[in-house]
KEKE-3310 file (N, C-alpha, C; in steps of 0.2 Angstrom, whole numbers, plus 5000, padded with zeros to 4 digits):
npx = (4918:4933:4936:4947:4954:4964:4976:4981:5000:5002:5013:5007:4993:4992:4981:4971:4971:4970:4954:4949:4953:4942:4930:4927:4934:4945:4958:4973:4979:4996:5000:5016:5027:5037:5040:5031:5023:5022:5033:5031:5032:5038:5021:5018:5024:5022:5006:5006:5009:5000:4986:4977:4970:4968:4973:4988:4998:5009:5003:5007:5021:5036:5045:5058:5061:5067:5080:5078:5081:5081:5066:5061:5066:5060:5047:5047:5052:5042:5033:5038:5033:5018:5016:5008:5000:5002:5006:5012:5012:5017:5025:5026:5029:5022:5016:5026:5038:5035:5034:5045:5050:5053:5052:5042:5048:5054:5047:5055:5063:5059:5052:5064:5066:5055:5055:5066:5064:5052:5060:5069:5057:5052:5062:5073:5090:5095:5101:5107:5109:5118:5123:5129:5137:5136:5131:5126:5113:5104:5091:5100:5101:5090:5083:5084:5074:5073:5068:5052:5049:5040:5028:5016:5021:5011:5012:5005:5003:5004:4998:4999:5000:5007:5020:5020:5011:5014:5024:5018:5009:5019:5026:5018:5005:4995:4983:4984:4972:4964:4946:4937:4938:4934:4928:4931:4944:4948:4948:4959:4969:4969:4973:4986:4992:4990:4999:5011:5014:5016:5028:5037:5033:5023:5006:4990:4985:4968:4966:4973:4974:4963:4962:4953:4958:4950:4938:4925:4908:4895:4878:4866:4847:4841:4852:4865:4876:4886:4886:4893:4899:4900:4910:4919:4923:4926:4935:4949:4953:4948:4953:4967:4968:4967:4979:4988:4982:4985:4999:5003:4998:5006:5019:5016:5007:4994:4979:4967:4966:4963:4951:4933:4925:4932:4935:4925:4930:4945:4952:4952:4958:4970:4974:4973:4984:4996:4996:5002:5011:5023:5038:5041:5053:5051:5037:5031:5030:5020:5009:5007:5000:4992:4989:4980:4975:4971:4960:4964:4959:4958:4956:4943:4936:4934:4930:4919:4902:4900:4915:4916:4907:4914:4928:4926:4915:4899:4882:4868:4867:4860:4864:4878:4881:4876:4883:4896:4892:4891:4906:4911:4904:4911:4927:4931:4940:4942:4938:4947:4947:4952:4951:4949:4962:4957:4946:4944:4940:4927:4922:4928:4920:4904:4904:4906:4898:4887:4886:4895:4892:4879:4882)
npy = (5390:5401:5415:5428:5444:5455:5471:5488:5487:5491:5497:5497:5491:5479:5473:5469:5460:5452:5456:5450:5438:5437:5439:5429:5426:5418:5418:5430:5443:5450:5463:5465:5478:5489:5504:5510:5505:5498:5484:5467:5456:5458:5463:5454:5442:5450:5449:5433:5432:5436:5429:5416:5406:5410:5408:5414:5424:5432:5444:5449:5443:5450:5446:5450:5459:5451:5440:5422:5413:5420:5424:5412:5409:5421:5419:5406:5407:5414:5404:5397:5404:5403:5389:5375:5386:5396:5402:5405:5420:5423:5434:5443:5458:5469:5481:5485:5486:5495:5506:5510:5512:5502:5486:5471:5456:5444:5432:5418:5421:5422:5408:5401:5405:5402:5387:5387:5393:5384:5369:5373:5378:5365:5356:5352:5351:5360:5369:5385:5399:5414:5431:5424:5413:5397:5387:5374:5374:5372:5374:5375:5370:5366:5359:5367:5376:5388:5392:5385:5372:5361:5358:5360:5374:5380:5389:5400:5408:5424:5424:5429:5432:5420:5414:5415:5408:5395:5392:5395:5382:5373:5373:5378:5379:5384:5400:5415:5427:5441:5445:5447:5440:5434:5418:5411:5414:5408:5397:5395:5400:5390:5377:5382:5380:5366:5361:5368:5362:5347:5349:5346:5333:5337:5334:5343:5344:5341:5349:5360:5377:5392:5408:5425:5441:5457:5468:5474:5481:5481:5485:5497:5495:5503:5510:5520:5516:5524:5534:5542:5537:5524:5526:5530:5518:5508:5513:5516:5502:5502:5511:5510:5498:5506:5511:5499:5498:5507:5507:5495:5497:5508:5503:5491:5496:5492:5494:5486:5477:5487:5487:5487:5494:5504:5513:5522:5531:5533:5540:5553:5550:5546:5560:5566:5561:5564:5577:5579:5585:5580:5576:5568:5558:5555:5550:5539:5540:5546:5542:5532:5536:5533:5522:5507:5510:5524:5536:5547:5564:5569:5560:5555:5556:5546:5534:5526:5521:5509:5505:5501:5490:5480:5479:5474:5469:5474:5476:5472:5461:5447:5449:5449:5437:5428:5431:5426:5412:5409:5412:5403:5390:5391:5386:5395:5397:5405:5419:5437:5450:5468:5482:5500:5507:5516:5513:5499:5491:5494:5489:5475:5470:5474:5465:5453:5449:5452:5443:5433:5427:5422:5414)
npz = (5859:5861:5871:5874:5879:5876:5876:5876:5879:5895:5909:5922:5920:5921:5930:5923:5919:5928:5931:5918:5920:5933:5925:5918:5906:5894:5890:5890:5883:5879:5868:5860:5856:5853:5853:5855:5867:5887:5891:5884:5892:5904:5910:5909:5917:5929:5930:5929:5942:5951:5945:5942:5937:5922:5906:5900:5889:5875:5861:5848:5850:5844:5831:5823:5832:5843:5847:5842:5852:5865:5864:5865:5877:5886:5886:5892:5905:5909:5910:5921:5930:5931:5926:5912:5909:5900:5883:5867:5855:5840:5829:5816:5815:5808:5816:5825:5819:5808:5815:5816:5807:5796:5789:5790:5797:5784:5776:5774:5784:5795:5795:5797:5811:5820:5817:5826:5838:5840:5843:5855:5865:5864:5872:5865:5857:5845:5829:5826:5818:5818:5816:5806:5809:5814:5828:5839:5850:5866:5880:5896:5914:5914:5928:5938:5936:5931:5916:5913:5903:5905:5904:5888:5880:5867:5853:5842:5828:5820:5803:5787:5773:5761:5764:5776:5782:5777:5785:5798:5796:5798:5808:5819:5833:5831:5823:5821:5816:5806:5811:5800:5790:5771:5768:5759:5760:5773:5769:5758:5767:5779:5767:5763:5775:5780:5770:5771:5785:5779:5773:5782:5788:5797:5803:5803:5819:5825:5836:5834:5835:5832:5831:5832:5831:5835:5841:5851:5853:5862:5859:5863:5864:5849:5847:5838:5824:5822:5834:5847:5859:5851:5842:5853:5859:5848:5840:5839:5835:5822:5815:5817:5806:5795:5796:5793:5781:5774:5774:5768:5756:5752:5749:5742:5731:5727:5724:5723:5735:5746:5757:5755:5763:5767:5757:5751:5760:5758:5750:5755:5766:5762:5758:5771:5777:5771:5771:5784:5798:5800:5791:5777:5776:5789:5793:5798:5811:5817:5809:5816:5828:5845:5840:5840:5854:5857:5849:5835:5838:5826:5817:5820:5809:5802:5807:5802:5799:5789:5792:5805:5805:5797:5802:5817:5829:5833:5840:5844:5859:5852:5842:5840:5846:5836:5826:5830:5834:5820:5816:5822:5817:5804:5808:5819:5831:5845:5850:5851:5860:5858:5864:5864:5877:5886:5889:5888:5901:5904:5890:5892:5902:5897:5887:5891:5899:5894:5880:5881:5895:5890:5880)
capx = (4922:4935:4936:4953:4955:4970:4975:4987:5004:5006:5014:5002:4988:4992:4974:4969:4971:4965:4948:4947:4951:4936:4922:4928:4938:4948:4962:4971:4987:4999:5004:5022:5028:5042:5041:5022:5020:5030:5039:5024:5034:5036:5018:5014:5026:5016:5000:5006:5010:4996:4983:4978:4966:4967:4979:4994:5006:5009:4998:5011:5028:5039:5052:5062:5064:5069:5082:5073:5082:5079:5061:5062:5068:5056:5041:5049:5053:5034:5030:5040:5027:5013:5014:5003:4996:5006:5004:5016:5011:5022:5022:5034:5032:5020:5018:5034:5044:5033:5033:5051:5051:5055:5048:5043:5052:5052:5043:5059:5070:5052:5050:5068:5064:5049:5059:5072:5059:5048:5064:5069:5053:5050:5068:5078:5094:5094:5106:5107:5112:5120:5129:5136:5139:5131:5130:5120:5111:5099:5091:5104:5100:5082:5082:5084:5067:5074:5064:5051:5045:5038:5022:5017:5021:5009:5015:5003:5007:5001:5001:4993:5005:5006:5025:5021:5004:5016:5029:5013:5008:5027:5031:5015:5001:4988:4985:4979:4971:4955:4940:4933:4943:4932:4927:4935:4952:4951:4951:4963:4972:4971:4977:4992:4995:4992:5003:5019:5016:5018:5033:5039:5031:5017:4997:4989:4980:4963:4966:4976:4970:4964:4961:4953:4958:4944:4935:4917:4903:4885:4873:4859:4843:4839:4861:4868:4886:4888:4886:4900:4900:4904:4917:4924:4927:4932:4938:4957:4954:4946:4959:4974:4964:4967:4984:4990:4979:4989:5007:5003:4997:5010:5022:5015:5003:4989:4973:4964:4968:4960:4945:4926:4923:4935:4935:4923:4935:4952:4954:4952:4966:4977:4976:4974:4992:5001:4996:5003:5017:5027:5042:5038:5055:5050:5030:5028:5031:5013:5003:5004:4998:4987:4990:4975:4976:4964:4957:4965:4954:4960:4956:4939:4929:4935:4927:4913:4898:4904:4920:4915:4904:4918:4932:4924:4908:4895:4877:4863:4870:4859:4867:4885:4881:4873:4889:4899:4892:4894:4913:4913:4904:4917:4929:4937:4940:4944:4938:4949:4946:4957:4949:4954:4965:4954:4939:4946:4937:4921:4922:4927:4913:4900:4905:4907:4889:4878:4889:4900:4888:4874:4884)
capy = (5396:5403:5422:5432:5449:5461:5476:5491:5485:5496:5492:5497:5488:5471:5471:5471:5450:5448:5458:5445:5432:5437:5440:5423:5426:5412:5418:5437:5443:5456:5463:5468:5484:5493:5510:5513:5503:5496:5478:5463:5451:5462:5464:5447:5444:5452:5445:5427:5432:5440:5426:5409:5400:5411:5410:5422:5425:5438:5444:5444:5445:5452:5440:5453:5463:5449:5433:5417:5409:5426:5425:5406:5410:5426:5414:5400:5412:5416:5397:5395:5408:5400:5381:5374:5395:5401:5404:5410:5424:5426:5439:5449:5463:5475:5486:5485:5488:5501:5514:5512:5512:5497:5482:5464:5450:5441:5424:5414:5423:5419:5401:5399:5409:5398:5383:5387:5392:5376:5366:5376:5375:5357:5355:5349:5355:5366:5373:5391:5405:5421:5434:5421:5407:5390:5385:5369:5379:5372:5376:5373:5369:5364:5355:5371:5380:5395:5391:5378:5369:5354:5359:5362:5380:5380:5394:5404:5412:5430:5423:5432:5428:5411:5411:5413:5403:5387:5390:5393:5376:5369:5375:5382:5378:5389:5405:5423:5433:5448:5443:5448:5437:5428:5411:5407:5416:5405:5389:5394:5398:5383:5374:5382:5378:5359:5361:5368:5355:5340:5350:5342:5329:5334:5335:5351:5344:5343:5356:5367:5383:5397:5416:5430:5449:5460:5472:5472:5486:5480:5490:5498:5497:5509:5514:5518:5514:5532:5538:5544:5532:5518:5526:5531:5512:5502:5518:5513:5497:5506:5517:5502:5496:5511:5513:5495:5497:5515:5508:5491:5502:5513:5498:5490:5501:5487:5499:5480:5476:5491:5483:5490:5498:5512:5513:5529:5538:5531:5546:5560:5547:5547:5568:5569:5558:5566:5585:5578:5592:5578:5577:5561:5553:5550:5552:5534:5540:5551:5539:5528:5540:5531:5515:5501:5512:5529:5538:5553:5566:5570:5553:5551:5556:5539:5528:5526:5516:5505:5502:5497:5485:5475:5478:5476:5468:5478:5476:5471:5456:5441:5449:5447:5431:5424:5432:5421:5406:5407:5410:5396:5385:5390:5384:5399:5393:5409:5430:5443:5461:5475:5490:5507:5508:5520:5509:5490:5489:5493:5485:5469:5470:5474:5458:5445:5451:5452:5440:5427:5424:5420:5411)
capz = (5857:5869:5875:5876:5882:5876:5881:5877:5886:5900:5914:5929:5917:5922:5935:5916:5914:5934:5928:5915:5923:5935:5920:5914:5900:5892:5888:5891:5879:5878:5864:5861:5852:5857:5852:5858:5874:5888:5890:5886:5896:5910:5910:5909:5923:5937:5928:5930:5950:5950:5943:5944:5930:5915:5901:5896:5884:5869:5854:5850:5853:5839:5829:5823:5837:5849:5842:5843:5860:5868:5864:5869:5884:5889:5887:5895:5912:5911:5913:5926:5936:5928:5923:5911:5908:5895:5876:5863:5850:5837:5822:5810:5816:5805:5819:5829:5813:5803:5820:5817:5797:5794:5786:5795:5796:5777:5778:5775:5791:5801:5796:5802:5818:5821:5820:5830:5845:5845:5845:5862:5871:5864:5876:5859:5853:5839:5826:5829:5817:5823:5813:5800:5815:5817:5834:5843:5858:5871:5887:5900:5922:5918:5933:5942:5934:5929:5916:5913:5898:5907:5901:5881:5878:5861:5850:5837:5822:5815:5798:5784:5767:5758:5765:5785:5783:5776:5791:5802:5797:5799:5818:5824:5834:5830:5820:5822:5809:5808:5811:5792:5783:5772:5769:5753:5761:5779:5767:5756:5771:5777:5764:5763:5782:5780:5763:5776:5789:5775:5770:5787:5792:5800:5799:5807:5824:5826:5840:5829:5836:5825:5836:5827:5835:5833:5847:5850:5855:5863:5858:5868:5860:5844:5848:5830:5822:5821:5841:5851:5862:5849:5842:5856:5862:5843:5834:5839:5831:5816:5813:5815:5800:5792:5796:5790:5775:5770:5774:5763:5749:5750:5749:5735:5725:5725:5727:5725:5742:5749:5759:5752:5769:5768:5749:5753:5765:5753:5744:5760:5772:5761:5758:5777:5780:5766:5774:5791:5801:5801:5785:5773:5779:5795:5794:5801:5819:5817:5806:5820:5835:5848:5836:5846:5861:5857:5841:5836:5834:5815:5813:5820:5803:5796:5811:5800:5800:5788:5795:5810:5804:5794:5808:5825:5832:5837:5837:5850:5860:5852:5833:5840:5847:5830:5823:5833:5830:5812:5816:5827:5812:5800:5812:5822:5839:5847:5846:5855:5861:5859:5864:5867:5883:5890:5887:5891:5905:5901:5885:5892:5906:5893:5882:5897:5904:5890:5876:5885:5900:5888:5873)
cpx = (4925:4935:4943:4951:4963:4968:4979:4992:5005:5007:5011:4995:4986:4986:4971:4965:4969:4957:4947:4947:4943:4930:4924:4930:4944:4958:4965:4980:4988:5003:5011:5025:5032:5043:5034:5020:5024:5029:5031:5028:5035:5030:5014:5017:5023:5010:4999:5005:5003:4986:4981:4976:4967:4974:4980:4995:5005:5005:4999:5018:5031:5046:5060:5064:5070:5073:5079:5075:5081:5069:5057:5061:5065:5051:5041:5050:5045:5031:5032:5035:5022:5012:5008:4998:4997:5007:5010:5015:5016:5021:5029:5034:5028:5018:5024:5037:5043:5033:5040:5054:5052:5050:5050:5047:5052:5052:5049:5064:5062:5050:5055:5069:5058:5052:5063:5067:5055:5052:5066:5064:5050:5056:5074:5084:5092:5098:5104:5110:5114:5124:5134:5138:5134:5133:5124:5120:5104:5098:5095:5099:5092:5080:5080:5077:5068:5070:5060:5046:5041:5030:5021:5015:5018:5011:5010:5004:5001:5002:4995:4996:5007:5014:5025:5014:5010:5020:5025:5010:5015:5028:5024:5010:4995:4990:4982:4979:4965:4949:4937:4936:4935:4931:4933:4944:4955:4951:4957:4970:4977:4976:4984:4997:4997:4997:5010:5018:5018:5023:5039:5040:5027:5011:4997:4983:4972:4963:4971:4971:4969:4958:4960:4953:4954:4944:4927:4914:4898:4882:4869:4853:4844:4848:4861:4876:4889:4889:4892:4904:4904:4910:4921:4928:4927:4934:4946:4959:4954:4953:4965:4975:4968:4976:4989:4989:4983:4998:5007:5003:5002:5017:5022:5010:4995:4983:4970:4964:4965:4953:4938:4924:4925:4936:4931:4926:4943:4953:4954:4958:4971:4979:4978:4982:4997:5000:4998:5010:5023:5033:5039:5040:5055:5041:5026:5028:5024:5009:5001:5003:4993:4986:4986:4976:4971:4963:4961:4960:4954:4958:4947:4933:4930:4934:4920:4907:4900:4909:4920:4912:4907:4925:4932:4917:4905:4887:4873:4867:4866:4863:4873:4883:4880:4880:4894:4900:4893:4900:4913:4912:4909:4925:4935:4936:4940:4941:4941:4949:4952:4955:4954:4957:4959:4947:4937:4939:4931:4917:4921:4921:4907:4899:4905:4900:4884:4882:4891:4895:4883:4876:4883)
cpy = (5399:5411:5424:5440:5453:5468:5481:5489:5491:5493:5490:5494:5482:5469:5467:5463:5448:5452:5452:5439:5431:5437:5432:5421:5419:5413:5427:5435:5449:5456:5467:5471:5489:5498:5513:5511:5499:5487:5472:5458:5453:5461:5457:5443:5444:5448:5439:5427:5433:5436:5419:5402:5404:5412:5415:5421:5430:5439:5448:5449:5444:5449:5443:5458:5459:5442:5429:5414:5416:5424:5416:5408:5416:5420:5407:5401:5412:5410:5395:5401:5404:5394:5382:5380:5398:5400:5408:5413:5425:5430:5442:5454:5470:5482:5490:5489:5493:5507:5516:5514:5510:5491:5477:5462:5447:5434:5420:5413:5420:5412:5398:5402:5403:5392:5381:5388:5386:5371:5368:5373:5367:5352:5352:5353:5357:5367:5379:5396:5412:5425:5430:5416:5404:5386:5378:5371:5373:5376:5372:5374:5368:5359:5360:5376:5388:5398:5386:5377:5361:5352:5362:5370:5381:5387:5394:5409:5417:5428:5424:5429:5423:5410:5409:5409:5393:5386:5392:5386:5369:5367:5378:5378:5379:5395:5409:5427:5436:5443:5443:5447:5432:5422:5407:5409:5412:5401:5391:5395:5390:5377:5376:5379:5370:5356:5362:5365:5351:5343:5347:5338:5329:5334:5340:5346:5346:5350:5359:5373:5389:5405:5421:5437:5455:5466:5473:5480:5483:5488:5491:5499:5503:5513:5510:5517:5521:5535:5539:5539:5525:5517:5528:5522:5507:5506:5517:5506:5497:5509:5513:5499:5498:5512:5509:5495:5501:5511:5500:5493:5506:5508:5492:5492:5496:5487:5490:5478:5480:5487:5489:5495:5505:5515:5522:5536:5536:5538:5553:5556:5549:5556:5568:5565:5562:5573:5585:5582:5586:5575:5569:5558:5549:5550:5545:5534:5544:5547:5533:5530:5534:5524:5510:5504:5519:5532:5546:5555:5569:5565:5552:5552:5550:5535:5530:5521:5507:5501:5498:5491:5478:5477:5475:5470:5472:5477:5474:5464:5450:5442:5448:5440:5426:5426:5428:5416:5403:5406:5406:5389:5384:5389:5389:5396:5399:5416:5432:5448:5463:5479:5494:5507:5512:5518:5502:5489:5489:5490:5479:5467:5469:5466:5454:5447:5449:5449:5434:5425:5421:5414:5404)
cpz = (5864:5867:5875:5877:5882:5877:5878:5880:5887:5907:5922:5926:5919:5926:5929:5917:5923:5934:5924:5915:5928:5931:5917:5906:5898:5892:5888:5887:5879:5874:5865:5854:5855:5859:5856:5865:5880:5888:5891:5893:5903:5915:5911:5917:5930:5934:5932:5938:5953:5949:5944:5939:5923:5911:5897:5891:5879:5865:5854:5849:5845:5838:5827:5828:5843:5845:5845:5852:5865:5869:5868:5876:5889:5892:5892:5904:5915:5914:5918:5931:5935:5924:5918:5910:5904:5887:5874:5857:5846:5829:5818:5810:5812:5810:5823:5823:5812:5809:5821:5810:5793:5791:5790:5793:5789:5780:5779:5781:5797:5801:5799:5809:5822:5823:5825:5840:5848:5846:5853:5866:5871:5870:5872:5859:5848:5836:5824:5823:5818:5819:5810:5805:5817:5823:5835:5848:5859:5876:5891:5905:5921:5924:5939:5941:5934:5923:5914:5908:5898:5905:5894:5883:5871:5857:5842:5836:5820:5809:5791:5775:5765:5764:5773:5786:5783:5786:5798:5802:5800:5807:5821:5828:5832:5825:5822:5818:5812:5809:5804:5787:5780:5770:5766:5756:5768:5772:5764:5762:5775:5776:5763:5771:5782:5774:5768:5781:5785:5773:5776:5792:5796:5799:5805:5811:5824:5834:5839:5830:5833:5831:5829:5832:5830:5837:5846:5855:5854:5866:5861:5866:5856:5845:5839:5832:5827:5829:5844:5854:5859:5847:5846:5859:5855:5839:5834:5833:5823:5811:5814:5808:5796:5790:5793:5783:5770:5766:5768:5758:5747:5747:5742:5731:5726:5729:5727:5731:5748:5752:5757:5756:5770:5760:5747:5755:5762:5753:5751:5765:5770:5759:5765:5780:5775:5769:5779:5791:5799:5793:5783:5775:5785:5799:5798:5810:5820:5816:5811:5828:5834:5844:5841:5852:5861:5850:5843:5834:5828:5812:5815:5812:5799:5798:5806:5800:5798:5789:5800:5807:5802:5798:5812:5824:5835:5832:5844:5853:5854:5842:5837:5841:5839:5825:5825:5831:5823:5811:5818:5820:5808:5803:5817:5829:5847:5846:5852:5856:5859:5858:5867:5873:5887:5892:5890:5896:5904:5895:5887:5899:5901:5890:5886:5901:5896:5881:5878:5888:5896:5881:5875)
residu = (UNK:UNK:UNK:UNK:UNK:UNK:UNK:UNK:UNK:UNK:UNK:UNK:UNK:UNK:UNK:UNK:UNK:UNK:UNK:UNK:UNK:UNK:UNK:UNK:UNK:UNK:UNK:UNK:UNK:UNK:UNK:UNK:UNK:UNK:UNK:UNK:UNK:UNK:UNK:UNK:UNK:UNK:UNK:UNK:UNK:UNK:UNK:UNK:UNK:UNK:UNK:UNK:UNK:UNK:UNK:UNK:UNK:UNK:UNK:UNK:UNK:UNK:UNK:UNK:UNK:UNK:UNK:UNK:UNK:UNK:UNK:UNK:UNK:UNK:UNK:UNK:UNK:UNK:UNK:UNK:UNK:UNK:UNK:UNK:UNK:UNK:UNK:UNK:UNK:UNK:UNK:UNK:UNK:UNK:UNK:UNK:UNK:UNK:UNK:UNK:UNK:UNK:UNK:UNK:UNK:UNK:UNK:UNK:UNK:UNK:UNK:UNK:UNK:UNK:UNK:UNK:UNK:UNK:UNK:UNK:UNK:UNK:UNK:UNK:UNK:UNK:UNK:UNK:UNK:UNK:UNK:UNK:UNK:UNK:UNK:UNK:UNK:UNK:UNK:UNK:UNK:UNK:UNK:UNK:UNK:UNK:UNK:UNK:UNK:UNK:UNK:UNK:UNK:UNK:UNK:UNK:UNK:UNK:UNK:UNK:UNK:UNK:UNK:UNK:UNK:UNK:UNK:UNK:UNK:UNK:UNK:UNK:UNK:UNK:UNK:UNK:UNK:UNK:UNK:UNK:UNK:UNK:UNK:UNK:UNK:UNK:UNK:UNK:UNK:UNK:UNK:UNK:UNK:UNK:UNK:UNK:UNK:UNK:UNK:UNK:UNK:UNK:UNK:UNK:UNK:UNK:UNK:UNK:UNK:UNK:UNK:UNK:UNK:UNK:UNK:UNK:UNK:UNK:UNK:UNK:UNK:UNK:UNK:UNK:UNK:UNK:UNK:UNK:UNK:UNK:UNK:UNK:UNK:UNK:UNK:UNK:UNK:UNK:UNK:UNK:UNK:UNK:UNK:UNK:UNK:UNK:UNK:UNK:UNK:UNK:UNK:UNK:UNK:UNK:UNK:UNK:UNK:UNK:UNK:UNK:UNK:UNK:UNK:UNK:UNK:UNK:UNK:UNK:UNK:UNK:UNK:UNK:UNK:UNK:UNK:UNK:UNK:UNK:UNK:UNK:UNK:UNK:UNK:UNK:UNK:UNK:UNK:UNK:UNK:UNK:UNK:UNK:UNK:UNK:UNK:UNK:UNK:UNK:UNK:UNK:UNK:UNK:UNK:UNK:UNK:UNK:UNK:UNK:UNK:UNK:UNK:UNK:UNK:UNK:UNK:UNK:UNK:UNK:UNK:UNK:UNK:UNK:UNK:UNK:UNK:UNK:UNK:UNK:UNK:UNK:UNK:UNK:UNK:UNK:UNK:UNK:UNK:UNK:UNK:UNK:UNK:UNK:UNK:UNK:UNK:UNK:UNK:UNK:UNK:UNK:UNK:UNK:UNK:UNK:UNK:UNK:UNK:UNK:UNK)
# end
């Protein structure tokens, strides 16, 4: 099992990924979101300078915001700091977009997005769409290392919908989904990934990497869900949960989808978002205050036991650990923090002492 370590992206944070490289984390990623935090590649940037063993890159870096040889060529900059160290995240955008009021990338604009980037950093030509014009682009002066793809720059997909699961299988490396997906949903999964590789020739590697993004809280003996303390370090994560769960529903009505966990505090979220100061037309720049970065207090009465338990990790370390290894059986390769900003630290201290060091 490997370790990662995200972060809020801000841009005095960067110590973030040489702390975690220190506790011996595997792997440190910065997510990228426009509206909420500052610039991940920036932030990766100094990291890389900054670093020496542990691997960067996005979680992740957003398809619609950035066009594919742009995004190419972010990541590719990054490896010219850090050879051999760098990792490409890619997503559609559910939070990027909805803090802006928009809706993600659609699968089919994301699997030719996908495309067009492993083409790039594989150093291939490509044909290129742009406002109605087909172009053949590559990278130009690779001799020069402005930027360097001399080493594989592997690229994992957020990919939760049969359409981005196939063209996760087609062009990606790897995938990243919740921690509490379950059994019957990683296989189907899966299968649809190994369905969109044979749609172009490939089979999905036996080191086809597969990351679940979580956040975790160890316990202190006889420590409940409930304590302050808990929710103060995965109540962000909790409450993202929440706020994903609201804007799908609201998007397509399909109360089935609601997860069991909040299914109790359902009925009071969505009163307490519909009473919000802010107009309906543009209520999405509120619903995602402190979005994976702190807990508003309006929000904490719906970190609840519960929740946490089917979000997050938390329990005495030898229950996380045993939780672990069952992901690890069912073949996750990967778990990722994302604590509260205010918290990180302590958070990823905790877990690389009395979790990591012992696993």
């Amino acid at each position: 099992m490997k370790f990662g370590a995200m972060f809020a992206t801000h841009i005095s944070d960067w110590q973030i990924v040489r702390l975690a490289e220190d506790l011996g984390y595997d792997h440190a990623w910065v997510p990228d979101s426009q509206m909420i935090w500052s610039d991940c590649y920036a932030v990766l940037a100094l990291a890389a300078v900054n670093t020496s063993r542990i691997k960067i890159g996005t979680g992740v870096s957003i398809a619609p915001t950035r066009i594919a040889p742009v995004t190419a060529h972010s990541i590719a900059s990054i490896a010219a700091l850090a050879p051999g160290r760098v990792f490409l995240g890619l997503g559609t955008g559910h939070t990027a977009m909805r803090t802006m009021g928009m809706n993600p990338m659609k699968p089919k604009a994301f699997r030719e997005y996908l495309r067009v980037v492993r083409a790039l950093l594989h150093g291939e030509e490509v044909e290129y769409t742009l406002n109605g014009e087909t172009r053949t682009i590559r990278f130009m002066h690779l001799e020069r290392k402005f930027v360097d793809i001399t080493q594989p720059i592997p690229i994992w997909v957020a990919a939760n919908g049969p359409g981005a699961l196939r063209a996760a299988g087609a062009y990606g490396d790897g995938r990243i989904s919740a921690l509490n997906e379950p059994p019957a949903m990683v296989h189907q999964s899966f299968e649809l990934m190994r369905a969109g590789a044979a749609e172009v020739g490939r089979t999905l590697s036996g080191d086809f990497h597969t990351a679940a993004l979580t956040t975790a809280v160890v316990l202190g003996p006889g420590e409940k869900l409930s304590s302050e303390r808990v929710i103060d370090q995965c109540g962000s994560q909790v409450a993202a949960a929440l706020h994903y769960c609201y804007e799908n529903w609201k998007l397509t009505g399909d109360e089935a989808a609601i997860p069991p966990a909040i299914r109790n505090t359902w009925e009071a979220y969505c009163a307490y978002v519909e009473k919000m100061a802010t107009p309906e037309h543009k209520r999405y720049l509120q619903i995602h205050e402190g979005h994976c970065s702190w807990v508003v207090p309006e929000e904490r009465r719906f970190i609840t036991p519960e929740a946490i338990e089917t979000f997050i990790m938390a329990g005495e370390p030898e229950q996380i650990i045993e939780r672990l290894r069952a992901a690890e059986a069912a073949g996750l390769r990967e778990v990722t923090l994302l604590p509260p900003m205010d918290h990180a630290r302590r958070v990823f201290r905790d877990f690389a002492t009395h979790v990591i060091a012992r696993y």
